[in-house]
N, C-alpha and C positions, 0 to 999 in steps of 0.2 A: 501948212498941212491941215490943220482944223479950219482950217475959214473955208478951205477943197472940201472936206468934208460936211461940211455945214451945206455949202452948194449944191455939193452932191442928195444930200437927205431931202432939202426942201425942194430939188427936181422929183425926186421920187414919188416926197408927197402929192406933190402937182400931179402930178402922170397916175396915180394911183386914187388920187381925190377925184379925177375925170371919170374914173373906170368905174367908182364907184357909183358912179350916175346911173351907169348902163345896168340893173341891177337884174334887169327882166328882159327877155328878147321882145323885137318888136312888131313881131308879125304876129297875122289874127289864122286861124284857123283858114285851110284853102285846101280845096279841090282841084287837082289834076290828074286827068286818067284817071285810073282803079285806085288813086289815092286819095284818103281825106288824115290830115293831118292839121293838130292845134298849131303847129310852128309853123308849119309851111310845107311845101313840096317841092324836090328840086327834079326836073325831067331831062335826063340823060339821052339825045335825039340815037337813033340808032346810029350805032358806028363810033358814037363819040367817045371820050376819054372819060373817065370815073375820072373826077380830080380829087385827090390827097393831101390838102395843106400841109406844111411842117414850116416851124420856125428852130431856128439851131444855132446856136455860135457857130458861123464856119470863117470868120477872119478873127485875127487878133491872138495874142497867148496861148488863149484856152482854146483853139481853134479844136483840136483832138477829141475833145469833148463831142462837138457837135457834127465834124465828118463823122466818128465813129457810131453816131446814132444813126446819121442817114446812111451809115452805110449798113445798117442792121435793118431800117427799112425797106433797104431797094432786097437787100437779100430775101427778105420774107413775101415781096413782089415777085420775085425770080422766082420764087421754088412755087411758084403759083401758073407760072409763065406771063408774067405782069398782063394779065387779061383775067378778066372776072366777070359772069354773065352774060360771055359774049361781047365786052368792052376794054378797050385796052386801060389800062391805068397811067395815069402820071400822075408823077408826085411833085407838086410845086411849093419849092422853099426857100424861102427868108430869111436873109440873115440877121438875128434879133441883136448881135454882138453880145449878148451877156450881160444886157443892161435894162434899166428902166424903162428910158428911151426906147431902146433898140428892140425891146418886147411891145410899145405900145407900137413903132411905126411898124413893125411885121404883120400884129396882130389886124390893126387897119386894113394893112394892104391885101391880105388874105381873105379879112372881111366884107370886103367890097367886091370878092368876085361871088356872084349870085348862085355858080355851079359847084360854089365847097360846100359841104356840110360836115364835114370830117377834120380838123386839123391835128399833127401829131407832133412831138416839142412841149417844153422848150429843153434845154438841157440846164438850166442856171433859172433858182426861184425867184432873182431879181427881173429875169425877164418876164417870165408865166405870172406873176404876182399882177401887174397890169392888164398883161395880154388875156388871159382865160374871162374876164367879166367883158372885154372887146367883142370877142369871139361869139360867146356866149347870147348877147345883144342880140346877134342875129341870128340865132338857134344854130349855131355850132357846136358842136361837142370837142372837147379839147383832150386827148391822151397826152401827158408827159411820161417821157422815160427817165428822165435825170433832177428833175427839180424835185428837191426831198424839204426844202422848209416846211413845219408842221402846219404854220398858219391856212396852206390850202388845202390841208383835210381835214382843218378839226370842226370839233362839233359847230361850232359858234361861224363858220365862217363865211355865212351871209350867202343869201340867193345867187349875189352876180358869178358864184363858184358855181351854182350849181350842175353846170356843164361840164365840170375840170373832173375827169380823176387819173389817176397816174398808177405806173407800171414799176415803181422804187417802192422804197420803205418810205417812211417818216423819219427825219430828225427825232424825236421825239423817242425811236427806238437806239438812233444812234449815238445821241449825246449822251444816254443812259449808259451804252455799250461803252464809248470813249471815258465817261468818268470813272467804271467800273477798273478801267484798264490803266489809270493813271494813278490810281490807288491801290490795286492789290497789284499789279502786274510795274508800274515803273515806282511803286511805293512811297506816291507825294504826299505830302502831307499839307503842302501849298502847291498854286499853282498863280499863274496869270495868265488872262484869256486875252487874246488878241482877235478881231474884227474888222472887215473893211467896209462896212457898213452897208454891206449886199444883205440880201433878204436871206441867203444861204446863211452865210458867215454870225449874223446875229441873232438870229435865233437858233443854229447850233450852239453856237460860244454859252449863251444865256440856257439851254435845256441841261448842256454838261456840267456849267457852273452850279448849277440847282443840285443836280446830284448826286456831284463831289463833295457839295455843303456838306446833304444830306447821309454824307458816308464818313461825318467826320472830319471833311478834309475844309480847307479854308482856302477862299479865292480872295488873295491880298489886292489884286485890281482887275480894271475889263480895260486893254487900251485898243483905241480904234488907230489905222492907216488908213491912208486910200491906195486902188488898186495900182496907181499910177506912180506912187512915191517912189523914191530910187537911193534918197541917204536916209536909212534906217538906224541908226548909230540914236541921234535922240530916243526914239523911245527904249530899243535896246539899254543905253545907259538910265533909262530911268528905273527900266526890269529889275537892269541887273543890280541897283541901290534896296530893290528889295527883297532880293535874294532867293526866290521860289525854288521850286524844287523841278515844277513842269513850265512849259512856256505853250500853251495851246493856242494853236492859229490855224484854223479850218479856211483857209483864203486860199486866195487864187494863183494861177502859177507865178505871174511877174514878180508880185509882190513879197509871195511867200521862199522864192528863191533868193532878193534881196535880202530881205530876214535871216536866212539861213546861211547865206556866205555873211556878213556881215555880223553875225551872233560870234564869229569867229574871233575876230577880231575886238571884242568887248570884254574889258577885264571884269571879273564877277562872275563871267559864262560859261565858265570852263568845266564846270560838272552839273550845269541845268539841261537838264532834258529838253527835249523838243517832240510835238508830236504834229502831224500836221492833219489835212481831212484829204476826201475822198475825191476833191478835183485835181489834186498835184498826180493824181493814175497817167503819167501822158510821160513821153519821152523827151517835150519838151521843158520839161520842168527839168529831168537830168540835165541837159542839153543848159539850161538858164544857172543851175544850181552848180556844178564844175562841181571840184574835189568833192566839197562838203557834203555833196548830197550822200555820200555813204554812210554808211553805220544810220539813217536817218528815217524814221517810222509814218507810215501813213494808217489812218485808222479810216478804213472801208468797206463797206460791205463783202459778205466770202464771194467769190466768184472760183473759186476751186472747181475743177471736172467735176471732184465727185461730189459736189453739193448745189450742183446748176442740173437741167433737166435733161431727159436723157438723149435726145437730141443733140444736146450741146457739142458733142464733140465733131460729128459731121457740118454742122455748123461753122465750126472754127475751120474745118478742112477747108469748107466750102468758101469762106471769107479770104483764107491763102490763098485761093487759083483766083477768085475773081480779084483780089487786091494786091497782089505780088508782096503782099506780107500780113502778118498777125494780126488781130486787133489792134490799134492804138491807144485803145483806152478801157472803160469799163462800163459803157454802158450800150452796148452793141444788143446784146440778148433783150433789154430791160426795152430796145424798141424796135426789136425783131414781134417781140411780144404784142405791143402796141399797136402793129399795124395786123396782127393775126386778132386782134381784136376788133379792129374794124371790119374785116376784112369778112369774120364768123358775123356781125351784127348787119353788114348788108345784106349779105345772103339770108340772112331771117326777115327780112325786112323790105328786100325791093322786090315791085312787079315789074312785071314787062307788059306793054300792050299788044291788040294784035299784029302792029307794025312794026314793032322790033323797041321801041323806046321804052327808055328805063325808069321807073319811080321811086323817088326814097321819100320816106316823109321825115322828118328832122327831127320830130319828138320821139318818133317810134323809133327811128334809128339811135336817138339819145338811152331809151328807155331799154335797148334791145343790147347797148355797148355796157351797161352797167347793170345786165344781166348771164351775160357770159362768164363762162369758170372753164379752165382749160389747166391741162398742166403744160406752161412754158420752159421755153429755154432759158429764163429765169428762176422757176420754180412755179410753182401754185400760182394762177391768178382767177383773181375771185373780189370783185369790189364790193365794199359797204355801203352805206347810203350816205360817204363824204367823201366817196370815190377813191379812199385808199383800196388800192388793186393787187397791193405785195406784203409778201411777209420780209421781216429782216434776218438778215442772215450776218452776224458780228464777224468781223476777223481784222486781223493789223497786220499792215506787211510794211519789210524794210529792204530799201535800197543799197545793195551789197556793188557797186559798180557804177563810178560818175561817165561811164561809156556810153550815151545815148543809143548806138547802134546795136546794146544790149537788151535794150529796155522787151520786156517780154512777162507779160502779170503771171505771177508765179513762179518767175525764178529771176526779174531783178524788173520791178520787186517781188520777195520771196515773202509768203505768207509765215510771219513766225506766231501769231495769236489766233485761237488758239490752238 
């Protein structure tokens, strides 16, 4: 399992030492049409399609993750009549898988077509971690809706970001939220953090162990899995020889359901809490997790009716008739959002000539997306100059029902924090 994970860290480096290269886009200022732009110009022939990048987990586990986002984007297409400026729209996406890899070969692929300027994704910061300096290279602008590691807004985070801002909170707000909650609310006074060595998972684990520290409380280990493992019973018996009071594991669905039936089964575990994060929101996690998954907490941002925007509820109507069921996950609004942001920043932004064809310029439309402020069906969006575009909104909800066919955000799981 460490020798996987060792494999797994120096692919990422690989794949993210590449990206690092790309740190500046590589086009020189150009004229076309009514347009002069420093990045470039892309001309839209009359009739043709505006194209919409997106990169998204849509195979694999966490699949829910990533339908649930592009299904928040075609929605906010639809309520437009997928046509804008007299152009139909398509949105063409990629499946990043939720990886290192699988962000850098989306990001490429998306890169190399000459008619995006817009890409929206990823849903997982192991993917967008490589993909957005990709992108970027070629004067694309990257919205994510689901990738929360704080690495890609903070201050320090290097030019080849400059392109990236996103439609979530930061980690940064949520590991504060989660250690707050693991300390006054399940009353640890230990914990052990668990990782699978994703760009989500560690630097959550690492922002809440900080300020659990700093509340007093003591983090007796940090143990890594990878997403793949399947006998969890090792590290499990090594937890439970140190007796913690919390067991945090912000990972992903396979892994994190293995953990979870199998904590069962380990003698030591029988009054250690368990908290999990904000990717297990999917029905397929109940569905992987069987009995256990009851009585069991996930620490996510609120999405409650009355704490999302006001919108939100003809939204959710709207997502039942075209999808013959509820959201599946939670970050539907977060890139409902994202694309009403591109969507405000062309219309500022492109001309038309007198024959019908369309011009965007790639800086001005960069400059134009990370000037918009809207109230979303997320709430407030409004970005900074490191492209965080949302505020956070705390809440923990728990899994009352291992019936998958239940699964419905807000009543299994039901918000009990706060």
């Amino acid at each position: 399992m460490i020798f996987a994970i060792v494999r797994r860290c120096l692919a990422r480096a690989t794949v993210v030492g590449l990206a690092l290269l790309l740190a500046h886009p590589v086009f020189a200022a150009q004229t076309l049409g009514p347009v002069t732009d420093d990045l470039g110009v892309v001309k839209i022939p009359k009739g043709a399609p505006i194209i919409i990048g997106a990169y998204w987990v849509i195979s694999g586990a966490d699949t829910a993750m990533g339908i649930d986002s592009k299904r928040g984007a075609e929605l906010a297409f639809k309520n437009i009549g997928d046509k804008l400026l007299g152009h139909p729209i398509k949105l063409t996406v990629e499946d990043d898988l939720c990886s290192a890899e699988g962000g850098q070969t989306a990001a490429t692929k998306l890169a190399s077509n000459p008619q995006i300027f817009i890409v929206l994704g990823g849903a997982c910061s192991s993917a967008a971690t490589p993909a957005a300096p990709i992108l970027w290279q070629q004067g694309i602008t990257n919205i994510c809706n689901a990738c929360s590691a704080p690495s890609l807004t903070a201050p320090d985070r290097g030019a080849q970001y400059d392109g990236f801002g996103r439609t979530i909170a930061s980690d940064i707000d949520q590991g504060a939220s989660d250690a707050k909650y693991m300390s006054e609310v399940m009353k640890a006074k230990t914990i052990v953090a668990v990782h699978d060595g994703s760009a989500y998972a560690q630097q959550l684990a690492v922002v809440a162990a900080k300020n659990f520290t700093a509340m007093g409380g003591k983090v007796l280990s940090t143990e890594a899995v990878a997403p793949t493992d399947v006998d969890m019973h090792p590290v499990l018996t090594k937890i439970a020889a140190e007796k913690p009071d919390v067991i945090y594991m912000p990972i992903f669905v396979a892994a994190a359901a293995q953990m979870l039936r199998q904590s069962k089964e380990v003698s030591g575990l029988e009054h250690t809490g368990i908290l999990g994060g904000g990717s297990l929101m999917a029905a397929e996690f109940i569905e992987a997790s069987g009995p256990a998954v009851a009585g069991f907490h996930i620490a996510y941002p609120d999405v409650s009716v009355d704490t999302m925007g006001k919108g939100y509820p003809a939204f959710v109507a709207e997502y039942k008739k075209v999808y013959s069921e509820a959201p599946i996950s939670g970050y539907h609004a977060n890139a409902y959002d994202a694309a009403e942001m591109a969507v405000t920043a062309i219309k500022k932004v492109a001309k038309t000539d007198k024959d019908g064809n369309l011009y965007i310029g790639k800086k001005a439309f960069h400059d134009a997306v990370f000037a918009v402020k809207f109230d979303g069906l997320s709430g407030p969006i409004g970005c900074d100059t490191h492209g965080q575009c949302a505020k956070f909104k705390p809440a923990v909800y728990e899994f009352i029902s291992a019936d998958p066919k239940t699964f419905s955000i807000g009543k299994n799981p039901k918000k009990v924090w706060p």
